[in-house]
Structure formats: structure tokens, C-alpha cells
N, C-alpha and C positions, 0 to 999 in steps of 0.2 A: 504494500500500500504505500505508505511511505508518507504516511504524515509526514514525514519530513527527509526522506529517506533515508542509491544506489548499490550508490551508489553504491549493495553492492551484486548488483547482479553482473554487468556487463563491465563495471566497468566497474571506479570507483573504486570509474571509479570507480573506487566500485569502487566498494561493494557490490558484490556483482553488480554493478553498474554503472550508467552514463550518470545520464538526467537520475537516477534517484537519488544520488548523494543529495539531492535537494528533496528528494519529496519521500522519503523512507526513516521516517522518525529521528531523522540525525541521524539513523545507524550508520554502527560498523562494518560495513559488510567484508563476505568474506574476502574483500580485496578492493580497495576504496575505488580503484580503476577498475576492478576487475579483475585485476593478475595475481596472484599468490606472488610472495615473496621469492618460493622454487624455481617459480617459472616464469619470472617477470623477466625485461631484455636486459637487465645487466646479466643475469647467468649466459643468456646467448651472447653478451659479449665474448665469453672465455669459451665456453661448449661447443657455441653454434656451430665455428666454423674451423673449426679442429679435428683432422681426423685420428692423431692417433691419442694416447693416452698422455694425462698429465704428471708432468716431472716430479720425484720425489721431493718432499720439502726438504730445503735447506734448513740445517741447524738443528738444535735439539728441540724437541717438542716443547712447547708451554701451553699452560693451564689456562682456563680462563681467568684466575683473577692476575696472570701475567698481563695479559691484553684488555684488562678494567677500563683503563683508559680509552682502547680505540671503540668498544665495544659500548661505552656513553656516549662517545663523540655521535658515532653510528646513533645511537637513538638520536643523541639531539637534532641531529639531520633528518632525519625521518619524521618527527614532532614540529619541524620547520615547516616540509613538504606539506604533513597533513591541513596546515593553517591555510592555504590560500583555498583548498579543497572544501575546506568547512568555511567559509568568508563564502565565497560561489553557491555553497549550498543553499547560504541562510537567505541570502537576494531574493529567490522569488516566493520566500515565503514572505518578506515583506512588501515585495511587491503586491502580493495580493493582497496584501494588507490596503495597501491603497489602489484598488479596486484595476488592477490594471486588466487588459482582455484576457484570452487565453492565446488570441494569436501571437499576443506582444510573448507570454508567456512559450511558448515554443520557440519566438526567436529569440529568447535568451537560452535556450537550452543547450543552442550548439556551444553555448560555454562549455558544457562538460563533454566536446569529442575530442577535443586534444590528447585527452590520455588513451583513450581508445585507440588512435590513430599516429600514436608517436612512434609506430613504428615502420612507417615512412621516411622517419630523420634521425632516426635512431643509430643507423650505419653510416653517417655522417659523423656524429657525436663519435663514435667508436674509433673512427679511423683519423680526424683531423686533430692534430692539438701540438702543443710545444713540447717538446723533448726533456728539459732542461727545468718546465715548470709542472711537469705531470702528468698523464694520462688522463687522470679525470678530473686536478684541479685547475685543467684548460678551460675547461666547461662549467665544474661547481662554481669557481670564486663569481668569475663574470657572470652568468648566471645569477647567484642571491643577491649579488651587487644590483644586478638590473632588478629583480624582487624588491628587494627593501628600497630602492630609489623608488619605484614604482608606486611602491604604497604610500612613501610619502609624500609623494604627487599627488596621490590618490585620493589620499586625506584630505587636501586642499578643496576636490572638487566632488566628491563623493555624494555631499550632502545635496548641489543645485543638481546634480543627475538621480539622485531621487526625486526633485519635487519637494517645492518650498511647503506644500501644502496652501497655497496662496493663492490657485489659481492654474499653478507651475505645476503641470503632472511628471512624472519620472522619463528621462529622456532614454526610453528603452535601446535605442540602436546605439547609444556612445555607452550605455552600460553594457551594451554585448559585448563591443566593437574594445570598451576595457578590459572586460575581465574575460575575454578571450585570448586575449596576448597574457592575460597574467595568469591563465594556467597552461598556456603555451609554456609559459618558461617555469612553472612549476613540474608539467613534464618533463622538461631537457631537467630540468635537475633533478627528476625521477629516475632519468638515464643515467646521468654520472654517477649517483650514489649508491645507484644498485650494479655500478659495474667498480665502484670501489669496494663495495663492504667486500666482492670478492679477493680481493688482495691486501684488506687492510686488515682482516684477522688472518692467523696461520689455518694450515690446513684443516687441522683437527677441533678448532673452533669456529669454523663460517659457518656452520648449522645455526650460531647465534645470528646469522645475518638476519634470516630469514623473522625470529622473534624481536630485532630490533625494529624489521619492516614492520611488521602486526603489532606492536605495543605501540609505537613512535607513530605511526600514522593514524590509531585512533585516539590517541594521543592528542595528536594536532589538530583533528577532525574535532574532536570534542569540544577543546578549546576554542577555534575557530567558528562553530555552528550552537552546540548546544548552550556552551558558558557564554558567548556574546549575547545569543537572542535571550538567556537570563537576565545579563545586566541590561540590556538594550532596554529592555520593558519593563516600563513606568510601574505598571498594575503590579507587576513579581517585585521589585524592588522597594515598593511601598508596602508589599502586604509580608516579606520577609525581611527585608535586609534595613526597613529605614524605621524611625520614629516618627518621623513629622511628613505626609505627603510631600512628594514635589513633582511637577508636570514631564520629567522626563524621567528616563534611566539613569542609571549609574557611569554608563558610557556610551557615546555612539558611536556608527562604524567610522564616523573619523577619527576619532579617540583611536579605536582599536589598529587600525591600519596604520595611525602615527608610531605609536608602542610598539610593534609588530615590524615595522622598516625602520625601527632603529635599531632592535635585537636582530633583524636579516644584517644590517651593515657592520655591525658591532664582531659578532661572532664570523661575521665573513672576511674582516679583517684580521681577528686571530687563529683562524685556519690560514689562510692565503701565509704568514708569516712563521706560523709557527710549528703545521702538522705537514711533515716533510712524507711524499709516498712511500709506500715499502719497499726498499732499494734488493730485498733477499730474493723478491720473484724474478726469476729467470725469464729475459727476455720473449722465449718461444710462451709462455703461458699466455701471454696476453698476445700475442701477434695474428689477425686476423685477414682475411684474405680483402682484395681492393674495394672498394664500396661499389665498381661497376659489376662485380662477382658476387656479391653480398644479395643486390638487386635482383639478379639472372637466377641465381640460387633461390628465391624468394618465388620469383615467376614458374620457376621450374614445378615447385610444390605445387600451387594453385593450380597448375596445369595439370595434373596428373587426376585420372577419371573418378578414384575414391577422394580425394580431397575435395576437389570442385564439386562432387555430390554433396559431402557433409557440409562445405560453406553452404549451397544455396537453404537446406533443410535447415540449417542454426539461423540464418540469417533470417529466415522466417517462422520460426518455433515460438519467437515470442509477441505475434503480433497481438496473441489473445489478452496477455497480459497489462496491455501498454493500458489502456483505459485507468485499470485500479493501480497500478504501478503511478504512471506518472502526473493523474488530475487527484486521485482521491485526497489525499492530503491538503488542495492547494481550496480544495471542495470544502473541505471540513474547516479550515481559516475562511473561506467566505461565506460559511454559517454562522462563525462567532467564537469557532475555538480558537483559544491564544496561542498565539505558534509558538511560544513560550511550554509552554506545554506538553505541547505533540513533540519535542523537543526533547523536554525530561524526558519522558517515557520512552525513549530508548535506552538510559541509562539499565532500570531494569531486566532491558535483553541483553545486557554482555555476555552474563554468565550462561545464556541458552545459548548464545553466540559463539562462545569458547566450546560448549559440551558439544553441539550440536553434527560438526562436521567429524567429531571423534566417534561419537554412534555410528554415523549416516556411512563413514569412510569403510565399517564391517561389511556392508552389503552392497560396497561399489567395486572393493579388493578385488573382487572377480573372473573372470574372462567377457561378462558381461555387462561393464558398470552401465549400461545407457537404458538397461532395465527398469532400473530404479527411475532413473528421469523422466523415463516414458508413463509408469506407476503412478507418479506424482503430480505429471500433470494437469488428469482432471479436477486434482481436489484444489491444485492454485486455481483453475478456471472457474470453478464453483467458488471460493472466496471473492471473485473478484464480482460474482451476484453479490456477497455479501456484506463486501465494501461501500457499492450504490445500495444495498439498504439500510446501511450504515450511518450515511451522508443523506439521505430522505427523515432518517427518524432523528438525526441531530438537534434541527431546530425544536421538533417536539418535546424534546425534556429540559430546553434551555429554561431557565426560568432568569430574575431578575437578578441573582449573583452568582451568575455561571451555569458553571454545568453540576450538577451531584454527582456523588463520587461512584457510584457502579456506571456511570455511563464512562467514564475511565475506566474502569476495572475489563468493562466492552470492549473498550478499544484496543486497550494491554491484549485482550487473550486473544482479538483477530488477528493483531500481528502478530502474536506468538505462532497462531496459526499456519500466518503468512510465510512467516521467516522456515517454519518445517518443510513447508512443502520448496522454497525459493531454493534451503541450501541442498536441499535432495538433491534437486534439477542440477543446483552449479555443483556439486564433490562429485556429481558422476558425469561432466564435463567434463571436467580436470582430471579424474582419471580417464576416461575416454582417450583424453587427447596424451596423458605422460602412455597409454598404453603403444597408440599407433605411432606415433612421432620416431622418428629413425634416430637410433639413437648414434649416428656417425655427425648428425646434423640437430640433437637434440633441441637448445635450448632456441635455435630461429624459428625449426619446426614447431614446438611447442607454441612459442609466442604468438606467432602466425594464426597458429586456431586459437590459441585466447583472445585474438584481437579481432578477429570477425565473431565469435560470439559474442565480444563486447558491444559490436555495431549493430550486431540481432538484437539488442537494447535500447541501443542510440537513437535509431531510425525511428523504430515505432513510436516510442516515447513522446520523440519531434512530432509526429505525426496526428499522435492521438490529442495532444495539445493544441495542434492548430486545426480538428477538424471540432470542437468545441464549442467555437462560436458558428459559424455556419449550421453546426448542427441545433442551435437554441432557435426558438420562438419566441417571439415577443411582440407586444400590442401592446399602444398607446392609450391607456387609460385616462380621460377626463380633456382630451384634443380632438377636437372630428379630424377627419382627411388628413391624419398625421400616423405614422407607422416607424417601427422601431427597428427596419431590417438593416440595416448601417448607421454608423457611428455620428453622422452628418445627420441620416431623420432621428435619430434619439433627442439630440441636440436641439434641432425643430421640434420635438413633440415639448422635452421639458420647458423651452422658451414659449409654445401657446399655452402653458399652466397644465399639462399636461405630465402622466409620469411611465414608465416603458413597467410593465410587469409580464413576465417571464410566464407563459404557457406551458412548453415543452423545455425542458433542460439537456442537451444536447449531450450532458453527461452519460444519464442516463440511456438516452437511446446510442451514446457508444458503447458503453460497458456491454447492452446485449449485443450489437453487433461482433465486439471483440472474444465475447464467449462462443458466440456461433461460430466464427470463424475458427477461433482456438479450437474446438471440438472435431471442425472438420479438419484442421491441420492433422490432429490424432485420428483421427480414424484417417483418414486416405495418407500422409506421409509419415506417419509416426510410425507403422511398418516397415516403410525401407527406412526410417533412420536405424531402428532395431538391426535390420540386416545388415550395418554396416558393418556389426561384430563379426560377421561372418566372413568378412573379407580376410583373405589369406594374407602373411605379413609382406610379401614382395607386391602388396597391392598400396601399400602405403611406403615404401622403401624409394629415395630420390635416387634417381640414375646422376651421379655426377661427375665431370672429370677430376682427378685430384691436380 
């Protein structure tokens, strides 16, 4: 659902997700982009494009608490990354807050494809950089540099591209047109960090990379999403944290974007000086082939008749979902719940959130994981009826101080609901995809189908957002010969004394279209995604020259 979300289905960002890092309760998902830590493209930095085995370590083994140091650093990087993620998320829940469309709301969505699609630039980041300054502090330092310069800009002008409230509504296209560059480049330093933690602990500790990735990004996610839209809001800050009312929050996003690109500038200037790379890795670990090969190799995969089947079937698996996925949330802030809120109540699902892919991972082990995903799907499809009846009975129990507390308790247990069925579908991806992936060309193979399942997210999400308003009805109540069907006759109805009320909600009549359609994907394609297990391993194996 994703009060407030992704991302993490696809992406997210995931958490598995794109667009839900915004609209999935603030959650964590299993991958704020979408990618596990395993199989995000720093490891296909070193894996991808290596065919033989990696050189024994230099030097004598150490411990983890030898490597305490690189192993904080590593989090703190990752707590940095998750922040611009959770900033991006919280936007369009405020945006709804002041009443923006849904089309505008889709065109802020492609904020969140950058991380889905970094790996388009990602063999660039890999291959280009200065010798003498590092492998990946070519990219990190400039990078958070350009981060925290960013926010501080940001800061400046943050507030007139929301809307003074004056008159002044939110300038949606310079807030895409912003904070699409600025998870542009929280990407790129999604790629350098995940292709250092591989070199910056020794061999027998970079399993911590992977729990630096998973602590440190919901970490930052939190910070940036849930704890902002805490202090942001007046009503939370006045009923917990103040004594005496006062007409705003504790801090706003310029506040927070100021504090935040001065901690990006600060600590990016005592990495750039201080934390020199690990000089013990032997040239060949990290040496990768030219980025015109990287490409070709990439092309090569997609071409091949089992791959090009599973993209087009992921790419389309989730159209069912996109309705309760990426409106329901922005649906229940324009009933009247505080996005503050739907916010919290992700905190509650960590702990189902850590348990959950450790159960769900026994019955994907397999020779079959795509079983389970196939299993699971009806019952997200069936949630996602009961997410629009969720968002219908909202206003019914609102009364004059909110909402009572079992209409929480409601919404807590659908998403509990939601998140069982969501991580099913994404742990028997992930193995799906660590099963067939060649393992000479592992970590690019890998990446490759994490990133077009991330897009089977992206898309629809955009999609189901912008078909919203076309699909709403509305009639001009208390104006003759005035009608509500564009933003121009709204405008003319409210100026003859007249006011637009809503008929049909366009909500609703998508949610059942995207259940129908869900339903049919399962039954006519969800077969042959099943069969794909059946394909023998030289059916998934890249012919390449070495």
C-alpha cells in the first residue's frame, strides 16, 4: 500500500521499489532501490566481469573489531545515501497535503527511477577515475560534494517551490526537474560505495558490507522520511514534543536540507583527506573489462530467448498492483490522515521486516523459488480490493479529533498483510534470479534482472498515478452550464459561486481495473513465468569471448 511507502518492491528503491519509497508507510523495504546489498552493482563491479577466480588475501586475517573503523565509516555512508531517499519520499506526501492533482503526482514520480536505472552509468562510474586519488573516491568525494552543495541551494529555494500557501501552489516541474538530479547523484554514490565496501573491509569481513547496506540505508531513510515528517508537523509537535502550541513544526524541509548539506560537506571533506583506499588489493581484483564490452556484454544477456522472456513477464507482473501500491497512501492523506502518521507506523514493521525474508527464504531455497511468487500473488491482488475499501471507509470513522485508535490498528494489520505477500513475490525474485545468473558473469547478470524488475514497478506506479484524474468524475454543484472536467472549468465553476464534487473517484475504478488485469496476468502468463524453472542451465548461460 504504502501509506507512505517502495520503495521497497522495485526499487528503493526500494524497497522493492520505485515510487513506493514514497507511498509504503516510510518503509524499509527489502532494498530501498530494490537491490539487496548481495547483488547491488558494486559487487558486479568486482564479479561481473571477471572470469577467473579471486586472488588470495594479502596479509594475515583480521577480525572485525580490526576493521571497527572502516566498517562505521561504511555505515555512515550508507545513513548519508538513505537521506536524500527519505527527503524524495516525504514530497509527495506533502504535496498532497496541498491538494496537488495526481497527474502532477506521477510527474514527480520519475524522481524515484534513477536508482532503478543506474545501471546505465554505472560502467562509466566503474571504469573512469584518477589513479592516484582512488577508485571510488573519484566519484564519492565529488559526488557528496555536489549532494550537500545541493541541499544547500536547496534550502534557499525549497520552500517558494512548495507554494507560499498565498495563492502560490507548488511548482511541480522544478521540484521534479530538483530532486531528480539529486537522486541522480545519490545513485552515483550508491555506485561508488557499494563498489568500495568491496575493498575497504578484508576478505573474510565484507559479509558486513552487505548489513552496513541494510542498517545504514534504513537508517537514513528513516531519518530523512519518517523523523522529518515528525518534526515537520505542527499537530505531532504540539501534541508530543511542545508545551505551549505554535503554528508550525519543529523544523522544515529547509531547516532539514540546511543541516543535512552541511554534514554531506563536512564528513566529505574528512574522507577526501583522511581515509586513504586499501592499497593491499591487488590490482587484477578490481580491473574490469572497457565500458564498450561492459555494454555489449549487457546487450548480449537481454538478447538471449530465456532472459528476454523473463524481462517482458517481470516487466509486466506488477501492473495489478500499481493502483494500491502507489495512490492508496497519497488516498488516505486526502481523507484527512496525517502523513505524520502513516509514517510512524512503519516503525512497527521493522521487526516483521527483518523476520520476514528469513521464513519466506525456506520455501524459495528450492529448485523452484518462482512458486512461491506465483502462490502469493492472488492474495496481494485481493489486498489491493482491500486497500480501496480501506480508503472508502476512512472518512466514515473520522470524527472531530482524528481518527480512533482501531482504525490504526486496520491499517497496521493491512500492511502487515501487504508486506507478507510483497516480500514473498521479491525473496523468490532474488533467488530466481542469484539461481539462473551465470555465475562467470555473476554480479552484471544479477543486477541486470534486479533492475528490470525494478522498472516492473517504476512504470506502472507512473502510470497508475497519472491515469487518476482522467479516470475521476466530477460536477459542478451550485453553477449552471459550468462543469468540472479540466482544471481551467473547475476554476470557472468555483468563480460562478459554484463548487466541483466528485461522482466517481477514479481511484476506485482503477484499483478494479488493476485487479482484473492482475488476475488475468496469473492465469494466462503466470504459467510460463513458472516454466521458466524448467529451462535447462545452458539456457540462461552468456556465450562470451574472453
Amino acid at each position: 500500500m504504502s501509506p507512505t511507502v517502495s520503495h521497497k518492491d522495485s526499487s528503493r528503491q526500494r524497497r522493492p521499489g520505485g515510487y513506493h519509497g514514497a507511498l509504503e508507510l516510510g518503509a524499509t523495504s527489502p532494498a530501498i532501490d530494490g537491490d539487496d546489498a548481495a547483488v547491488r552493482l558494486g559487487h558486479g563491479d568486482t564479479e561481473a566481469l571477471l572470469p577467473g577466480p579471486p586472488p588470495p588475501p594479502l596479509g594475515p586475517p583480521r577480525g572485525c573489531r580490526g576493521e571497527l573503523g572502516n566498517v562505521l565509516l561504511l555505515l555512515f555512508l550508507y545513513v548519508l545515501q538513505g537521506i536524500p531517499l527519505g527527503l524524495a519520499g516525504s514530497v509527495p506526501l506533502i504535496l498532497q497535503s496541498k491538494s496537488v492533482s495526481y497527474t502532477d503526482q506521477a510527474f514527480f514520480s520519475f524522481v524515484f527511477w534513477p536508482f532503478s536505472l543506474k545501471l546505465l552509468w554505472a560502467p562509466l562510474v566503474d571504469a573512469v577515475y584518477f589513479k592516484r586519488f582512488g577508485r571510488r573516491k573519484s566519484w564519492l568525494v565529488p559526488t557528496q560534494y555536489f549532494l550537500g552543495l545541493f541541499m544547500l541551494g536547496l534550502s534557499t529555494q525549497v520552500d517558494s517551490l512548495l507554494g507560499d500557501g498565498e495563492g502560490h501552489g507548488p511548482d511541480v516541474l522544478a521540484l521534479t526537474a530538483t530532486f531528480f538530479l539529486f537522486e541522480f547523484l545519490a545513485a552515483t554514490q550508491d555506485i561508488a560505495v557499494d563498489g568500495w565496501a568491496l575493498t575497504m573491509l578484508s576478505r573474510e569481513n565484507v559479509g558486513y558490507a552487505s548489513t552496513c547496506n541494510s542498517v545504514g540505508q534504513t537508517a537514513g531513510y528513516f531519518l530523512g522520511n519518517v523523523l522529518f515528517l515528525a518534526l515537520e508537523s505542527a499537530s505531532f509537535c504540539n501534541k508530543y514534543l511542545r508545551f505551549e502550541p505554535q503554528p508550525k513544526g519543529i523544523v522544515t524541509l529547509s531547516d532539514f536540507l540546511f543541516f543535512w548539506g552541511a554534514i554531506f560537506l563536512i564528513t566529505t571533506t574528512l574522507v577526501a583527506l583522511l581515509k586513504k583506499e586499501n592499497k593491499e588489493v591487488t590490482p587484477s581484483k578490481e580491473e574490469t573489462k572497457g565500458i564498450t564490452d561492459t555494454y555489449k556484454l549487457l546487450f548480449s544477456i537481454v538478447r538471449m530467448p530465456a532472459v528476454f522472456t523473463f524481462c517482458v513477464l517481470i516487466l509486466t507482473a506488477k501492473v495489478g498492483f500499481s493502483a494500491a501500491d502507489a495512490v492508496t497512501g497519497l488516498k488516505l492523506v486526502e481523507e484527512g490522515v496525517p502523513k505524520e502518521h502513516l509514517a510512524l507506523l512503519a516503525v512497527p514493521m521493522v521487526p516483521l521486516q527483518i523476520i520476514l525474508p528469513l521464513i519466506i527464504s525456506r520455501y524459495t531455497a528450492g529448485p523452484k523459488p518462482l512458486n512461491t511468487f506465483y502462490k502469493a500473488m492472488p492474495f496481494r491482488l485481493l489486498l489491493g480490493l482491500e486497500f480501496a475499501f480501506l480508503v472508502w471507509w476512512t472518512p466514515k470513522v473520522k470524527h472531530e479529533g482524528g481518527f480512533p485508535t482501531y482504525y490504526y490498528i486496520v491499517v497496521l494489520l493491512s500492511y502487515a498483510l501487504h508486506q507478507v505477500t510483497l516480500y514473498s513475490m521479491y525473496v523468490a525474485i532474488m533467488a530466481f534470479n542469484a539461481k539462473v545468473s551465470d555465475p562467470l558473469i555473476g554480479g552484471t547478470y544479477m543486477t541486470l534482472l534486479n533492475t528490470v524488475s525494478n522498472l516492473g514497478g517504476n512504470w506502472p506506479a507512473t502510470v497508475a498515478l497519472w491515469l487518476v484524474d482522467p479516470l475521476t468524475m466530477k460536477e459542478c454543484v451550485g453553477a449552471q452550464e459550468q462543469n468540472c472536467r479540466t482544471t481551467i472549468a473547475a476554476e470557472l465553476c468555483a468563480k460562478e459561486g459554484g463548487s466541483c464534487l466528485t461522482t466517481l473517484d477514479g481511484y476506485y475504478v482503477e484499483s478494479i481495473i488493476c485487479v482484473v488485469l492482475g488476475f488475468g496476468w496469473w492465469f494466462l502468463l503466470g504459467p510460463k513465468l513458472k516454466r521458466l524453472q524448467d529451462e535447462g542451465p545452458s539456457s540462461w548461460k552468456c556465450k562470451r569471448n574472453n
